[in-house]
C-alpha positions as CSV (number, residue, x, y, z in Angstrom):
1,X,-15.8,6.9,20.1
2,X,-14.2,8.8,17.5
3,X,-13.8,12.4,18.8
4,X,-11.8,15.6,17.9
5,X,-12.9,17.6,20.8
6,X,-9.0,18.8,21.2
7,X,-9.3,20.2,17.9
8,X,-7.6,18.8,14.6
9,X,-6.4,15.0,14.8
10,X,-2.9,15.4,15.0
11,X,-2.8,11.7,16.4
12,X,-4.3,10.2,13.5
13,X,-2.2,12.3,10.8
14,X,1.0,11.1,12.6
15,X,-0.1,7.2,13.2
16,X,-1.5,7.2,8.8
17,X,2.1,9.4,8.1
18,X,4.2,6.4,9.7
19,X,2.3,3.8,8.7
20,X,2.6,5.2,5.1
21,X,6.4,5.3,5.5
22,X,6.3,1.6,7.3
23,X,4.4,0.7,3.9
24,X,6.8,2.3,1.6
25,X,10.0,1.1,3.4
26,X,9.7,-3.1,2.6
27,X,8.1,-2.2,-0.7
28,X,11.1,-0.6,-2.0
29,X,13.5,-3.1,0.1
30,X,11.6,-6.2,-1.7
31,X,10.7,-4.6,-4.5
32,X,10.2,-7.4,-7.5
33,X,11.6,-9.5,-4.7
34,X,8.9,-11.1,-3.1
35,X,5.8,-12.9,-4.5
36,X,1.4,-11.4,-4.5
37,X,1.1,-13.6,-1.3
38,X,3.4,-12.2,0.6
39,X,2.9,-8.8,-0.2
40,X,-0.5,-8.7,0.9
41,X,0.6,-10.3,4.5
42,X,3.4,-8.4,5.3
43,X,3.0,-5.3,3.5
44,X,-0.8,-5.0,3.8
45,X,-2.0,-7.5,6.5
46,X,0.6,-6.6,9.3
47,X,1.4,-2.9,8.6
48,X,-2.1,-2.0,7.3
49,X,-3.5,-2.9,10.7
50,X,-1.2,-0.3,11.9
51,X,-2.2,3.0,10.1
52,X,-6.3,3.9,11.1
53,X,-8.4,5.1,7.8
54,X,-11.6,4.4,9.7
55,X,-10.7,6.7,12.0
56,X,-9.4,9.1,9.6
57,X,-13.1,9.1,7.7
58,X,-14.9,9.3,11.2
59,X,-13.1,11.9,12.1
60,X,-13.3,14.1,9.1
61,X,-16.9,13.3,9.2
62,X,-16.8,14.7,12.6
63,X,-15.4,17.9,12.0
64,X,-17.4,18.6,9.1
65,X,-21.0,17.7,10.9
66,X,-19.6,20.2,13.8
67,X,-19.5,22.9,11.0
68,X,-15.4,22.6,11.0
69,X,-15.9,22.7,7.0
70,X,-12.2,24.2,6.8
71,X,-10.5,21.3,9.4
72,X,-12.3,18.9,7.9
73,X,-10.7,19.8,4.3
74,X,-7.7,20.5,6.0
75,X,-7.8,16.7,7.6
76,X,-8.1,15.4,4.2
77,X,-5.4,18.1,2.3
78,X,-2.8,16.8,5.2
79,X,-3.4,13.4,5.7
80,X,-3.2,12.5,1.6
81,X,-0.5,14.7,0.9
82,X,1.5,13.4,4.3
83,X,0.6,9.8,3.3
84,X,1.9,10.0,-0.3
85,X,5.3,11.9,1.0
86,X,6.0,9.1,3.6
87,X,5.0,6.1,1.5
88,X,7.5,7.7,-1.5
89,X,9.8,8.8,0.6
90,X,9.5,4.7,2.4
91,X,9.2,3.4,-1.2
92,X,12.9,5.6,-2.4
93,X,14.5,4.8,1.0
94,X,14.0,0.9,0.7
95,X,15.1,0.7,-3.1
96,X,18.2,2.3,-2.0
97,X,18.4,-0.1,1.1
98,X,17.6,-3.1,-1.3
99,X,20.1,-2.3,-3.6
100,X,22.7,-2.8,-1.8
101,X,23.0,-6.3,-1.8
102,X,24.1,-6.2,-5.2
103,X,20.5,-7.1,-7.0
104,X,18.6,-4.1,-9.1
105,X,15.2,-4.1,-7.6
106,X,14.6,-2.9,-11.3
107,X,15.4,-6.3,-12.7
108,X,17.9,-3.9,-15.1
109,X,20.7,-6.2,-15.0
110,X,19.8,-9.4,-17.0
111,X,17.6,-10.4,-14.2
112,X,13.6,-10.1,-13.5
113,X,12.2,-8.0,-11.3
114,X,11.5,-10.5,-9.1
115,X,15.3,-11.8,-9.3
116,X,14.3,-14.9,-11.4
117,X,16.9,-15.1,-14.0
118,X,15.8,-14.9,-17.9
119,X,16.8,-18.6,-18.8
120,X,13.3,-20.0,-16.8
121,X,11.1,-17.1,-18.3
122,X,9.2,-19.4,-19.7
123,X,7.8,-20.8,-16.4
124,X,6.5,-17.8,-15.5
125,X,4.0,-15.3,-17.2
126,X,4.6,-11.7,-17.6
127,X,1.4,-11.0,-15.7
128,X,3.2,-12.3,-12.7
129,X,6.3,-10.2,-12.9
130,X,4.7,-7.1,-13.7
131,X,1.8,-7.5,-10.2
132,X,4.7,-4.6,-8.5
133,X,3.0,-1.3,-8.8
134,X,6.4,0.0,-7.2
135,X,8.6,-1.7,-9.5
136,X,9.9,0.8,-11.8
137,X,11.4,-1.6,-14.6
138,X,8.4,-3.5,-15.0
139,X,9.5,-6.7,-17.1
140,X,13.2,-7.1,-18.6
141,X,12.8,-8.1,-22.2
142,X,16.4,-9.0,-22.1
143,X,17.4,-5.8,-24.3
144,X,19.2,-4.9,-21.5
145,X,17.8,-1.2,-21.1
């Protein structure tokens, strides 16, 4: 049973702020690394199970029905603005992290973002290279820039 009879859900604003974060982190690592399929497992599959948006909705549904108008706002205001810092702050921290083994998760130097280099371009479509909402450089055209 969902329940905020402490008062406001600081459990579930901390669990959805470090799952955001959890999230963020491998997409910025893998950024333009890794393929659709394996995104949704890892990055969706095992770390969405983590964070609890059910319980997040119940809960604000809760405090509202109890007549907790202004914790019920205030659940949402927090929890989205938490969420987005942790998963871009995740997302920033793993591009650094990524980079450092020499590859641009950006795909900026000669490369595609998903490290594939420009000579087999042709065996792939751009639709594919451009599924990362995180990546940044989208797909190289080969200008260079």
């Amino acid at each position: 049973m969902v329940g905020t009879s402490g008062g406001f859900p600081w459990a579930t604003v901390f669990v959805n702020f470090t799952g955001s974060f959890l999230l963020g982190l491998p997409a910025g690592v893998y950024a333009g690394r890794v393929g659709s399929t394996m995104r949704l497992a890892v990055f969706f599959a095992l770390l969405g199970g983590y964070t609890t948006f059910s319980t997040f909705t119940a809960e604000t549904v809760v405090l509202a029905r109890a007549g907790s108008a202004v914790a019920a706002f205030g659940n949402v205001t927090v929890s989205m603005i938490a969420g987005l810092v942790a998963a871009f702050a995740g997302i920033l921290i793993g591009e650094s992290l990524g980079s450092r083994d020499g590859v641009a998760a950006t795909g900026r130097s000669g490369e595609y973002p998903d490290g594939c280099p420009e000579c087999c371009h042709a065996q792939h479509s751009s639709v594919e290279h451009s599924e990362q909402p995180w990546s940044t450089g989208g797909v190289n055209d080969g200008s260079g820039t």
